[in-house]
N, C-alpha and C positions, 0 to 999 in steps of 0.2 A: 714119490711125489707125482700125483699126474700131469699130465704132460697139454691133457686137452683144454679148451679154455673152459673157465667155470662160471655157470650160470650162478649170480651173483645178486642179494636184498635187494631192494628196493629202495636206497637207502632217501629217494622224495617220499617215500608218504603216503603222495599222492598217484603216483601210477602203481596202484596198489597192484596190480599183479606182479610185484618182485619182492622177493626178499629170499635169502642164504640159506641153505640148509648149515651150513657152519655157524654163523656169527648168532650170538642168543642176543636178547633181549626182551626182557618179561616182564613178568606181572606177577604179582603175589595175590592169595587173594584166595581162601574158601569161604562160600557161603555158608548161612547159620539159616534152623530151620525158617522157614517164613521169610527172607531176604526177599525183595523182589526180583525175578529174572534179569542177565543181565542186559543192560542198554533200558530197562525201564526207568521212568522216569521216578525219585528220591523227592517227594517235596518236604517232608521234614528232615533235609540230610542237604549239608553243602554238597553236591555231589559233583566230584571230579568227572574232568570229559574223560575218564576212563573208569569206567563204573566198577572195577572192582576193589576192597580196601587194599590196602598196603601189606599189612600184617595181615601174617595165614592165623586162624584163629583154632586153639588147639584143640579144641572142643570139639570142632569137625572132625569126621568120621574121615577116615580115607583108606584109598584102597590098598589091600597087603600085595598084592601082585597088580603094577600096572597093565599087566601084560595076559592075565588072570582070564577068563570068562566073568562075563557081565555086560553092561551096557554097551553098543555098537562103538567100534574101533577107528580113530579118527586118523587117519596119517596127516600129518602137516610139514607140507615143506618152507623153508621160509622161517625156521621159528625163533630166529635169529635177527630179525630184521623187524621195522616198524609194527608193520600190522601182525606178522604173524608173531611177534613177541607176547604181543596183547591178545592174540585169538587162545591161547593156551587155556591160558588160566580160564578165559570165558566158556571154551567149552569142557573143562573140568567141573567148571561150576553149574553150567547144564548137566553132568551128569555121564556126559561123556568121558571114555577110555579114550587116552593121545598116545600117537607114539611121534616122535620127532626125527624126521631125517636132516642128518647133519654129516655135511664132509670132515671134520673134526668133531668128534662128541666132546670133548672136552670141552671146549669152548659153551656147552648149558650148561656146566654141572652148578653154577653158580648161583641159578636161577632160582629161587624160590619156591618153585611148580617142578626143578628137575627129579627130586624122590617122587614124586606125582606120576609121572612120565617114563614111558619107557623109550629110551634114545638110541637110533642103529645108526649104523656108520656107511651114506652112500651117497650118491650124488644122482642127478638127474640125467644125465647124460650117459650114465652109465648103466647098461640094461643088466647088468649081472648083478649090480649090489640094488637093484630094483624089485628085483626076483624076491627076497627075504624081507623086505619092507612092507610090500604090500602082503603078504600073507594074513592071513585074518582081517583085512582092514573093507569096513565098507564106504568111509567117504573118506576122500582123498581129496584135501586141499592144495591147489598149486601157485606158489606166492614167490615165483621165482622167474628170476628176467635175466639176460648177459648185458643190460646197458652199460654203457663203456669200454665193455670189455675189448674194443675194437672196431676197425671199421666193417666185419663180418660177425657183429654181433645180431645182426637177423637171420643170420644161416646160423649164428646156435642157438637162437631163440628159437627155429624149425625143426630146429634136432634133438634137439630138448623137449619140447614139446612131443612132438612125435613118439620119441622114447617114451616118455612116459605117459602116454595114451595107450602104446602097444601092452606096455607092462599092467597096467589097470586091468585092461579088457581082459588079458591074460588069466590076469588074477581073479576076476569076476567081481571088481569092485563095484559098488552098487551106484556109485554117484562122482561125481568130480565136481571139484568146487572153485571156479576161479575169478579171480577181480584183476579186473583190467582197466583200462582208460576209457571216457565216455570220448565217442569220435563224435565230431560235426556232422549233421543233416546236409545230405546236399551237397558233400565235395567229394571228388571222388578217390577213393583208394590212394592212388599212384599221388595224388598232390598233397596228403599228411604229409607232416614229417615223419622219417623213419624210426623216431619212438615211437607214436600213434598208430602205425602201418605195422611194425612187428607186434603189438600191442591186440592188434584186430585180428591178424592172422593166424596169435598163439589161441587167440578163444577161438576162431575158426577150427584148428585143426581139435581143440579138444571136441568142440560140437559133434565131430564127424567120427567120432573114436567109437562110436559104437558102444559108449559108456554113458548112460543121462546123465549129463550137464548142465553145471545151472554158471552162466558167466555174467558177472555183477561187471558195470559199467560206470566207475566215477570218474568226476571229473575232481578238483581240488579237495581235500580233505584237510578239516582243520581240527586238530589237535593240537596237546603241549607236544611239541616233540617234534611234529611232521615239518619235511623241508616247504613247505607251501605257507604255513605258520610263519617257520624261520623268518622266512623270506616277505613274509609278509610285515612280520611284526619290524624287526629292524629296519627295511626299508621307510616303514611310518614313524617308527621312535628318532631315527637318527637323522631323517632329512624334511626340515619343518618347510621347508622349498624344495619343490621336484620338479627336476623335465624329466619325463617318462617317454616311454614309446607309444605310437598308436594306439598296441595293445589293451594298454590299460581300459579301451571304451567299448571291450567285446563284451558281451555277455556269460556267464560263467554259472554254473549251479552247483555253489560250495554245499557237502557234508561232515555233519561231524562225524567223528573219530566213533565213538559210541553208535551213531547209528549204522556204519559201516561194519561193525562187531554184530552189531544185535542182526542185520543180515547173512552176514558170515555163518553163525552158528544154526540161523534157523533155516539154512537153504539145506543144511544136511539131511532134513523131514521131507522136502519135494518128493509129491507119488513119483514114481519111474517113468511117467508118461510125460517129464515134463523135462525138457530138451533145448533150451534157448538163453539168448540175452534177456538181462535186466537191465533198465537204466537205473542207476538210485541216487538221487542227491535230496539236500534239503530245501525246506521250501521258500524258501527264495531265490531269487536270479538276480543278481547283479553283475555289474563293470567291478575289473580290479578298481579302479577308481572309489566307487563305490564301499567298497573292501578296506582301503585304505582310511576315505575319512568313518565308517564306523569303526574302524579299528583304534582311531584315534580319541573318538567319544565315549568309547567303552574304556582305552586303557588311562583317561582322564590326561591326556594332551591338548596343548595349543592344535585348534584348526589349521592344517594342514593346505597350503596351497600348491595345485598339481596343474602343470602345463605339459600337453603332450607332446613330443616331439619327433612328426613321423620319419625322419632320417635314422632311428635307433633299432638297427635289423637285430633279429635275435641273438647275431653272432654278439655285436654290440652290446645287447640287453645283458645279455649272459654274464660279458668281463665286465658290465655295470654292476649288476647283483653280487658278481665275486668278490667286488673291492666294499663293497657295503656292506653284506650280510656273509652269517658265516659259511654260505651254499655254495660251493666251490663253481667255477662256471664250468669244469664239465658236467655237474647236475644242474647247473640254472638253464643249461641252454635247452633242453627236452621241455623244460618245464615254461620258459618261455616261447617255446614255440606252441607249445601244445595249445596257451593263452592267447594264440593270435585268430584263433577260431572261434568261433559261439556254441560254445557245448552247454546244451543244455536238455534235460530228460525230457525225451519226447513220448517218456508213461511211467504209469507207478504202477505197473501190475505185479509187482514184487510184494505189495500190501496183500495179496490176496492168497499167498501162501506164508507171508509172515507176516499177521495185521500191526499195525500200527499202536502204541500201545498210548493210551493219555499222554501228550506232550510232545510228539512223536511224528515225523522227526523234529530231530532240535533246530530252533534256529540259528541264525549266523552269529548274531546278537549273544547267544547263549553259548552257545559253541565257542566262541571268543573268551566270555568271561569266566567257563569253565576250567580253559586252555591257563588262563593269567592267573587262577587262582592254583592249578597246579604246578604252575611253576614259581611264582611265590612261595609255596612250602614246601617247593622242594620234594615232588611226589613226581615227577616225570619219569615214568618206566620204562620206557622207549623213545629213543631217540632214529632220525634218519642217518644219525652217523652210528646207527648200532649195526647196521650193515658193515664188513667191511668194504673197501676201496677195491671194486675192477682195477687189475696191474700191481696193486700191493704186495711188497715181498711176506710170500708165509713160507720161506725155506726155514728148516731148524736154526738152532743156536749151532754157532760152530763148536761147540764143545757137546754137540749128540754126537753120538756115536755113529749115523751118517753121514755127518759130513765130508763132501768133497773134496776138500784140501786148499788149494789156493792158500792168496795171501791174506792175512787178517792181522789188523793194530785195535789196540788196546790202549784206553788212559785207565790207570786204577788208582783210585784215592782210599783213604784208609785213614780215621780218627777216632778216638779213646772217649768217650762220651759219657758226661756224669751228670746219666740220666737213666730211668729203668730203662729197658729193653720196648716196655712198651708204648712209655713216653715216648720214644725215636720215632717206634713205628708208627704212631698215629703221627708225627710231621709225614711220614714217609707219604702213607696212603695218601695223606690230604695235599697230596703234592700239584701243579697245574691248575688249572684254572681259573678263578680269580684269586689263589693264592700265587699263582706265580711259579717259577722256578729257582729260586733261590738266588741268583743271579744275575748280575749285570742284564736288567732289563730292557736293555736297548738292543744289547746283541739279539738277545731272542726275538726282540717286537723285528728288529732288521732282517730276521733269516726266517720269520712267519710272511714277512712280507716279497721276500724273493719267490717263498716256495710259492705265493700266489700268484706271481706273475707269470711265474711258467704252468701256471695250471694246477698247481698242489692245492692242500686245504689248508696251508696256513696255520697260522693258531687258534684261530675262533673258536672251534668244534667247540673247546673247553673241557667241561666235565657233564656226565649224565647227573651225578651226584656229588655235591662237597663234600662228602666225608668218609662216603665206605665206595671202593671199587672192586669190579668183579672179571675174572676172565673176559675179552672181548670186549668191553668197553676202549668205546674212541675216547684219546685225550690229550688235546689238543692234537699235534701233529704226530703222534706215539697212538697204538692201541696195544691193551694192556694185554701181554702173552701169557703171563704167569703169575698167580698169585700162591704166596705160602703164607695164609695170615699170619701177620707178627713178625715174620722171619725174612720173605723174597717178596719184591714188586720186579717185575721181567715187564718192560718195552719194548714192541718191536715197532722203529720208525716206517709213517707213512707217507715223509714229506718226498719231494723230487731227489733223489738221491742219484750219483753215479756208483751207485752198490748197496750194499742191505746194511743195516745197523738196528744193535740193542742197545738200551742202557737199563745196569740191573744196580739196586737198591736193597741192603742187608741191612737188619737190623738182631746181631746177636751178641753174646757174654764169649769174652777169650778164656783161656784156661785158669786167670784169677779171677774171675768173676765178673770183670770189669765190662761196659756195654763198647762196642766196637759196632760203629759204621762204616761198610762198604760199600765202597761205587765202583762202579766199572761201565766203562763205555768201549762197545766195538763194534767194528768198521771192516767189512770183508768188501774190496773195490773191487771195481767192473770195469777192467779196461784200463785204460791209460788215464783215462778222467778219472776214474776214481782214484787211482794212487797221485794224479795231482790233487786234487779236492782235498784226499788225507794230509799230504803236507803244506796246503795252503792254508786250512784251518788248525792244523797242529800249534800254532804260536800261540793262538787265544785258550788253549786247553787251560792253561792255570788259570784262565780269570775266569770263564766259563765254568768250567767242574770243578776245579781247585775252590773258587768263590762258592759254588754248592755246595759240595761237601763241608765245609767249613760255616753256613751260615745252616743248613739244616742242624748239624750240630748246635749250632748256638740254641737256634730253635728250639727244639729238646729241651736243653739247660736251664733254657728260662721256663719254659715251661712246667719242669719237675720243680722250678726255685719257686712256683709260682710268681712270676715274674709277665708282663706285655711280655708279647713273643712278636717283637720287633726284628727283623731281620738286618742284616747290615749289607749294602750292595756293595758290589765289586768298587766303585768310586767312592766310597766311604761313607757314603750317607746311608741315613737307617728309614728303613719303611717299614709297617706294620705288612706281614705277610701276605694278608686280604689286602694291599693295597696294590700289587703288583698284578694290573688287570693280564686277563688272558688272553683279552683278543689282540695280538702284535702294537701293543704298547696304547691302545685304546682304552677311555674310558667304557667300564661293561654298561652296556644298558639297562634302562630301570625294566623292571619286572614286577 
C-alpha cells in the first residue's frame, strides 16, 4: 500500500482540475453514424446535460485493441471522478484511443467504456509507474488535485504536478490538457484561498513543462451530479427562507457540464504553438443569489426569499451547507470561499480554436433543466461523490491475504430465505438510499448525523443509481468495494471511524438448495478508541443488523410471493422500503 499521500477526484465538479486515477465514474455511450459531435447542441432530442446516450449501442464499430495503432492516444487521469468519468466516453466518441490511469484498476472495470479502454495501474506522484503510461500517448489529460488530503496538500499538488510534467516531456507527449478554477481579476495570488492558489500554481507549473498546454479555467459548473449543483439545488428546494452569507451577491460565471466536455476534448487538436489559459464559462453572469431564484423558477417552486447575512464566514458557510446539503463541509468550504470573489471570464478566445457550435454555450436556464431532467430519470453518470473521500480507509479486507494482523470483531447474521437467489439479490443491490437500510431508521438517521458533525459525509451522498451498483460507487456513508453480481455486495465504510470497517452481503443456495442470506460486519479498531467504540456499539448489533438481515429477508419473500415489499422496522412498525429516506431520517427532496 503506498505510503505517500494520494492526489485525489475532484469530488466538487466545479474545481475541475481534480479527480482520482482510482475511483471510476462514467458514461456509456457510442456514437451512431451522423450523431452530432459531442456537446452539440440536440434539438429534436431531450438532450441530457451529458450529451452522450446511456446505452452503448451495439451496432457501433469498436476497437479490437484499445491499445492497438490508430487514432491519437489520450491518457486521462481522473477517470474516476466527476469530469473525467464523463471526458471518456466523449472522447471515444470523437474517435479517440483512451487509456486510463488508475491507482486501483479495478475500480473501472464496471464502467461501460472499460472494454473500450485500456487501464494501467499508477499514480501521479509516482514517476516510475508514469514511465509506462505515458508511452504512446499524445494528449495527456490532468484532472487530479490532493484537496483534503491535509494541511500540505499544496506541496502535493506541486509534486504532483511537477511529476508529471517531467514524465510528459520525457515521453514527448504532444499536449497537456488541464482544467482548473477560474481565479479573480485583480487579487492577488497570496490572498485566494489555498484551493484557488494551488489551483493557479498546478496550471503554472504545467505551462512551464516545456510541453504545449492548453489550462481551461471554470468557475462553477452545473451538471446532474456536480457538488455546485448539489449544493445549489438543496439549499433552494429545502430552505423557502434564507440568511445566506454576503457571498451570495458576488458575481460568478456558471458552465454547463456539456460545454466543459465539448472543450475538454477539442483542446486535444490546439497547433503546438499554442501554450496558455483559457477562461471558459457560459454566457451569463450572475450572483449565487441569482442562481438560486432561477433555480427556483426552473424547478417549479415557491419564490424563494433570501436575506444576506454578512457575519457568515466561509468557515460558517461551509458547516451551513453541511447540515443542509449532502456536500460534506470539508468540500463546501473551498467551494464557498472560492464564491466570495467575482470570477468571471475575462475572454472567450477558446472559441477560436474550438468554435462554438449553434446554441452554444448553454445557458444557465438550460443547463439547470437539463441537470433536473437527468436526474428525474435517473440518468446521472457521475456523481462528485464518485471521487473517493481524501483520508478514506482503502486498506484490504482483513481476510486478504495481507493483512496485518491486529484485532478485528465481527457480527455475522445468517437466514434460510424462501426466495430465488436472485430475488435476494436484487433487495441486496437495491439496498441505501431512498430505500433505506433495512433497519431501525433512527439509529442510522442518528449515526448520519454524528458522522456530520465531526466532519464526515453523513448519509446524504445516497445512491448514483436506485437499482444497479457498480465498484467504487459512493453510498451513502459506505462506497462499494466489491461487487460479484448476484452473489457479494463488499462495503468499505467512509464515515468518521476510530478504525476501518466492511459490511459484506451474500446472496447464495446451501448444500439443499435452499437460498441463504449472509451478513457480516467488521471492525478492525485503531487504538484504544476503537476497541471502546466496538463495545459501546456492540449492544445495538441485534437491532441494527439482527433487524437487517431479518427484514431484507422479508423483503425477498414478499417479493418472490408477489407481495408489497413492505419492510418491518426494528420498533414494529412496517414501512414501504422506498419509504426509508436516505438522507439521516429526512425527507428526500423533490427532483
Amino acid at each position: 500500500m503506498a505510503t505517500h499521500p494520494r492526489a485525489t477526484p475532484d469530488p466538487t465538479g466545479e474545481d475541475p482540475a481534480a479527480e482520482d486515477p482510482t475511483q471510476p465514474d462514467p458514461r456509456p455511450g457510442d456514437p451512431r453514424p451522423g450523431d452530432p459531435r459531442p456537446g452539440d447542441p440536440r434539438p429534436d432530442d431531450p438532450t441530457p446535460d451529458d450529451p452522450t446516450p446511456d446505452d452503448p449501442r451495439p451496432d457501433d464499430p469498436r476497437p479490437d485493441d484499445p491499445s492497438g495503432a490508430g487514432p491519437g492516444l489520450c491518457l486521462v487521469t481522473g477517470a474516476g471522478g466527476y469530469i473525467g468519468g464523463r471526458l471518456v466516453p466523449e472522447l471515444l466518441d470523437a474517435g479517440r484511443r483512451v487509456r486510463c490511469l488508475a491507482r486501483t484498476p479495478a475500480n473501472l472495470r464496471d464502467y461501460p467504456w472499460a472494454d473500450r479502454v485500456e487501464i494501467v495501474k499508477g499514480d501521479v506522484t509516482d514517476a516510475a509507474t508514469l514511465k509506462p503510461a505515458f508511452e504512446g500517448v499524445e494528449v495527456a489529460y490532468y484532472l487530479v488535485h490532493s484537496l483534503g488530503s491535509g494541511n500540505d496538500f499544496e506541496e502535493t499538488d506541486r509534486r504532483a504536478a511537477r511529476t508529471f510534467a517531467e514524465e510528459a516531456r520525457a515521453a514527448g507527449v504532444r499536449r497537456i490538457v488541464y482544467l482548473g478554477g477560474l481565479t479573480p481579476q485583480g487579487v492577488p495570488e497570496e490572498e485566494l484561498s489555498p484551493h484557488l492558489r494551488s489551483r493557479a500554481e498546478v496550471g503554472r507549473i504545467l505551462l512551464d513543462s516545456g510541453v504545449p498546454t492548453t489550462v481551461l479555467r471554470a468557475a462553477v459548473v452545473i451538471g446532474s451530479g456536480s457538488a455546485s449543483f448539489e449544493m445549489l439545488r438543496y439549499l433552494t428546494e429545502r430552505l423557502p427562507v434564507m440568511l445566506t452569507p454576503s457571498w451570495v451577491r458576488t458575481h460568478v460565471q456558471p458552465i454547463a457540464v456539456r460545454d466543459v466536455l465539448r472543450y475538454l476534448v477539442g483542446s486535444a487538436d490546439m497547433p503546438p504553438d499554442v501554450n496558455r489559459t483559457f477562461d471558459v464559462g457560459g454566457p451569463d453572469v450572475l450572483t449565487y443569489r441569482d442562481m438560486m431564484i432561477k433555480y427556483a423558477v426552473v424547478a417549479g417552486l415557491p419564490k424563494r426569499l433570501i436575506v444576506s447575512v454578512p457575519m457568515l464566514t466561509p468557515g460558517l458557510s461551509s458547516h451551513w451547507i453541511g447540515l443542509v446539503t449532502p456536500v460534506p463541509a470539508g468540500l463546501a468550504r473551498p467551494l464557498a470561499e472560492s464564491l466570495r470573489y467575482e470570477v468571471v471570464c475575462a475572454e472567450h478566445d477558446i472559441a477560436e480554436y474550438v468554435p462554438d457550435p449553434p446554441g452554444a454555450p448553454v445557458s444557465f436556464d438550460r443547463a439547470l433543466t437539463l441537470a433536473l431532467r437527468r436526474i428525474q430519470e435517473a440518468k446521472v453518470t457521475t456523481r462528485w461523490s464518485s471521487a473517493s473521500l481524501p483520508g478514506a480507509p482503502s486498506d484490504p479486507l482483513p481476510t486478504d491475504p495481507d493483512w496485518a494482523g491486529g484485532s478485528l470483531y465481527t457480527d455475522e447474521r445468517e437466514r434460510t430465505v424462501d426466495a430465488p437467489p436472485e430475488t435476494l439479490w436484487k433487495v441486496v443491490e437495491g439496498i441505501g438510499g431512498e430505500n433505506g437500510w433495512y433497519s431501525f431508521p433512527l439509529a442510522w438517521a442518528v449515526r448520519g448525523w454524528l458522522d456530520r458533525l465531526v466532519g464526515g459525509v453523513g448519509l446524504r451522498r445516497g445512491r448514483r443509481d436506485a437499482q444497479r451498483l457498480r465498484v467504487g460507487d459512493a453510498l451513502d456513508f459506505w462506497r462499494v468495494e466489491e461487487i460479484e453480481r448476484g452473489s457479494l455486495l463488499r462495503l468499505r465504510a467512509e464515515m468518521r471511524l476510530p478504525g476501518l470497517a466492511w459490511l459484506e452481503m451474500r446472496s447464495e443456495r446451501d448444500e439443499e438448495g435452499r437460498t441463504r442470506y449472509r451478513q457480516r460486519a467488521l471492525f478492525h479498531p485503531r487504538g484504544l478508541a476503537g476497541q471502546v467504540y466496538w463495545w459501546s456499539v456492540a449492544p445495538f448489533h441485534a437491532v441494527v443488523f439482527g433487524g437487517m438481515a431479518r427484514n431484507i429477508a422479508r423483503t425477498a419473500e414478499r417479493a418472490a410471493a408477489g407481495e408489497p415489499t413492505a419492510l418491518e422496522d426494528a420498533d414494529g412498525s412496517a414501512a414501504r422500503a422506498g419509504d426509508v429516506p436516505a438522507h439521516a431520517g429526512e425527507a428526500p427532496p423533490r427532483a
